[in-house]
N, C-alpha and C positions, 0 to 999 in steps of 0.2 A: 472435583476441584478441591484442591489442600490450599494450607496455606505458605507451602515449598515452590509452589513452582507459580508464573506470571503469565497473567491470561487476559486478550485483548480483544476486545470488539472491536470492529471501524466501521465508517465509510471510505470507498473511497471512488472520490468523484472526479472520474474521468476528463480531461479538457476536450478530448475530440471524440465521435463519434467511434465506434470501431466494431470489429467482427467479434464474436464471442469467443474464436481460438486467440485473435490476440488482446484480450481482456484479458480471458485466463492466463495468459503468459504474464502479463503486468503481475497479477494478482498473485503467481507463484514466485515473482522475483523478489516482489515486495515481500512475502512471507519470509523468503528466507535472510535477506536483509536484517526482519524483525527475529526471527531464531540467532541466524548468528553475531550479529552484532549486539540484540540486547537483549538475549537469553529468554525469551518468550516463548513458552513450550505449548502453550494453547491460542489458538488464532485465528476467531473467524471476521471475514471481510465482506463485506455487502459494497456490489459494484455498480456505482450510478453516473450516469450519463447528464447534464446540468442539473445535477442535484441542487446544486449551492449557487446562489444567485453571483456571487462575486467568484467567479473561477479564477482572480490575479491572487489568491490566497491558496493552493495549490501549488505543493510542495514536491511531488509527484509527475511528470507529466512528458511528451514526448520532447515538446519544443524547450523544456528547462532540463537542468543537468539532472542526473538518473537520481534518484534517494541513497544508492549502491557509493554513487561517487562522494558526496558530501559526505562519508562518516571513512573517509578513507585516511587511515594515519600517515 
């Protein structure tokens, strides 16, 4: 780690229950979302299932618009 390049932890809390292939799918869209829209070159994500007691604060999710689509010019 320098201090050139932007490096992210998360959570991210899932709204609906789901299969581990399509976790990982969320998890690599979002990644590159977070590459190529806001230049983040280190990214690790930890994927949980009602982590977070209020899930209407989820930003992310199948029944809300994609993360991909909100940052679209």
């Amino acid at each position: 780690m320098d201090d050139e390049h932007i490096h992210l932890e998360a959570h991210l809390n899932m709204s609906q229950d789901m299969s581990l292939s399509e976790a990982q799918s969320s998890r690599h869209n979002v990644e590159r979302v977070l590459k190529e829209k806001f230049g983040i070159s280190h990214i690790t994500l930890q994927i949980e299932y009602k982590g977070c007691k209020n899930n209407n604060e989820l930003i992310f999710g199948r029944e809300k618009k994609k993360l991909s689509d909100k940052h679209q010019n």
